[in-house]
Residue, then its C-alpha position, 0 to 999 in steps of 0.5 A: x883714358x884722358x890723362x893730366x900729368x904735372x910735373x911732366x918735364x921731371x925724371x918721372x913725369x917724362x916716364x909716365x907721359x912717354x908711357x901713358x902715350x904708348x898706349x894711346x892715352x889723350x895726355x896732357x903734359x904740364x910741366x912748372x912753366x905750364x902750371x903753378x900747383x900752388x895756385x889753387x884757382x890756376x889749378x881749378x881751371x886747367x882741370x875744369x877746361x881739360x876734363x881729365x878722367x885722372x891725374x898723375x900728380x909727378x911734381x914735387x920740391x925733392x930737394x931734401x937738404x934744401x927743404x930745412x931752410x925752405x920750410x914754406x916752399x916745401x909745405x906749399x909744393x908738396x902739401x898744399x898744392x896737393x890739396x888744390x888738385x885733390x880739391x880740383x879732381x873732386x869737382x870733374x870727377x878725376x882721379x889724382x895718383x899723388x907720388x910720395x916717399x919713404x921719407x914719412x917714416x923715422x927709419x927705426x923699424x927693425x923690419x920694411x915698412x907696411x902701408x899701415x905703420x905710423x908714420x913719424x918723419x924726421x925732415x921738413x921733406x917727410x914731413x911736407x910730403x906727409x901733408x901732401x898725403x893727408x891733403x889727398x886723402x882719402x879719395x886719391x891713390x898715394x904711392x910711396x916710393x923710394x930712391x927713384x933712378x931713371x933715363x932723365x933728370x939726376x939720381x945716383x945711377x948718373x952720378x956713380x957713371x960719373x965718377x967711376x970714369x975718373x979712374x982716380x976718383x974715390x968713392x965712398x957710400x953709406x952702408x947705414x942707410x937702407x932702402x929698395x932702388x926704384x926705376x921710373x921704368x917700372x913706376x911709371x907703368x904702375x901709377x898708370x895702373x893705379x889711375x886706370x883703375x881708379x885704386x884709392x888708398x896707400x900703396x907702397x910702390x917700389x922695385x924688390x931687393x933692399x940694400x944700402x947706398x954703398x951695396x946700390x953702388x957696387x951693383x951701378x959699378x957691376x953693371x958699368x962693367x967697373x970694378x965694384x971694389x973701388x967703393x968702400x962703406x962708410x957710417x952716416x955719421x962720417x960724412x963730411x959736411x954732414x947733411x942737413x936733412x935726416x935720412x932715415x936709416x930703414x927706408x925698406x918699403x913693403x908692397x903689401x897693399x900693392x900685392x893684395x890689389x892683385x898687381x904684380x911686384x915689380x922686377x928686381x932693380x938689377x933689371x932695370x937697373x942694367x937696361x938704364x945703364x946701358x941706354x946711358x951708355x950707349x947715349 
C-alpha cells in the first residue's frame, strides 16, 4: 500500500509510519513542517503529486485547555482541514482514516458509548473534533479513540514515571472521570487495517478495561514496580486551578462497530501498558 500519513512526527503518527514500514508499505511521512492541513491547494497538490492508496490522517491541535481560547485554530486544524484531505482523497481515489475522540460526546451516559449515540460535545475540542468528522464523511474511516499513551510525545504514562520518582511528591487524580487507556501500540496497527481495507464509517477504536484517571494511575505505579497507594482520589471539582476545558465524566468507548467488522478487540491496556513501561525504563 502506498501510504500518506500526516501529522507523522506526533505520538501517533510515529507509531503508524514505524509500522506501516514494517510491513513494506511506500510511506510518505508528513509532519507540520512538511504539510500545513489547513492549506486546502497545499493539501491538493501533495495528494496529486504522491498518489496515495490511503491516508492516515494522525494530525490534530489536542491541546484541550488551549482550545477555549483558540476556537479558530482548533476549528481550522481539526475541522476544516479535515475537510481539504477528504476533498483532496476523493480526487486520487485515497482512502483517508481520520482519528477523533471520546471528546464528541457530553459523558452522561449511564453505560459506554456506541458508535451510533448522539454526540453532544461540551468543549471547543469535542466540538472542533466533531466537525472534523462530519468533514470526513461519509467516505472516510473515523476512529475514535481515547487517552492515547505511547513511546513518544507526552501523555500520562510519562508524567506519572516523573513524578513518582521524586519519593516526596504527592500525588492526587481524579477518580470521577471515566475512560479506556489506548496505547499507540495497538492503535497504530488498527488504523492501518482500517486503510488497507478500505472500511468507511465510525469505529470506536480503544484498548479494553475502563477505569478512571486515579484507578490509570495506580496500574503505571504497579507497573513501575511503585507503590500504588501513593496516589489518592480526588473529585473533579477539587482540582486547583480548575481546568478550562470540560472533560466528560464517561469517555468509556464501546467497539461494537470495530467487532462487528470482524477485527479483533484490542488487548487489555495492562498489556501494552507494561511493554511501554518497560522500554521507558530501560531507555
Amino acid at each position: 500500500m502506498r501510504l500518506l500519513v500526516t501529522g507523522a512526527a506526533g505520538q501517533l503518527g510515529i507509531d503508524v509510519v514505524d509500522h506501516a514500514r514494517s510491513l513494506d508499505d511506500e510511506v510518505v511521512a508528513v509532519a507540520k513542517a512538511d504539510l500545513d492541513i489547513t492549506d486546502a491547494d497545499a493539501v491538493r497538490r501533495l495528494l496529486d503529486e504522491v498518489r496515495p492508496d490511503a491516508v492516515i490522517n494522525a494530525a490534530a491541535y489536542t491541546a484541550v485547555d488551549a482550545c477555549e481560547t483558540n476556537e479558530a485554530v482548533a476549528f481550522a486544524v481539526n475541522g476544516d482541514a479535515v475537510g481539504h484531505l477528504s476533498a483532496a482523497c476523493e480526487l486520487v481515489g485515497a482512502h483517508l482514516v481520520h482519528v477523533s475522540t471520546d471528546y464528541v460526546f457530553d459523558g452522561t451516559l449511564d453505560r459506554p458509548y456506541r458508535e451510533d449515540d448522539i454526540t453532544n460535545p461540551q468543549s471547543v475540542y469535542g466540538r472542533s473534533k466533531l466537525a472534523g468528522e462530519l468533514a470526513a464523511w461519509p467516505g472516510a474511516s473515523i476512529a475514535r479513540t481515547s487517552w492515547v499513551c505511547g513511546e513518544h510525545g507526552n501523555n500520562m504514562v510519562k508524567l506519572v514515571l516523573r513524578l513518582a520518582a521524586n519519593p516526596d511528591q504527592a500525588l492526587a487524580f481524579v477518580d470521577d472521570q471515566r475512560g479506556k487507556p489506548t496505547f499507540t501500540a495497538d492503535l497504530a496497527p488498527a488504523l492501518h487495517r482500517l486503510a488497507a481495507d478500505r472500511r468507511a464509517g465510525i469505529h470506536h477504536v480503544t484498548n479494553q478495561g475502563a477505569v478512571s484517571w486515579y484507578e490509570f494511575v495506580r496500574e503505571i505505579l504497579i507497573a513501575s514496580g511503585h507503590d500504588p497507594d501513593r496516589v489518592r482520589p480526588i473529585a473533579t471539582s477539587d482540582l486547583d486551578p480548575p481546568r478550562p476545558a470540560p472533560r466528560p465524566a464517561n469517555s468509556v468507548l464501546d467497539d461494537t462497530a470495530w467487532r462487528a467488522a470482524g477485527y479483533k478487540p484490542l488487548r487489555d491496556f495492562r498489556e501494552p501498558l507494561a511493554e511501554l513501561v518497560a522500554k521507558l525504563q530501560a531507555s
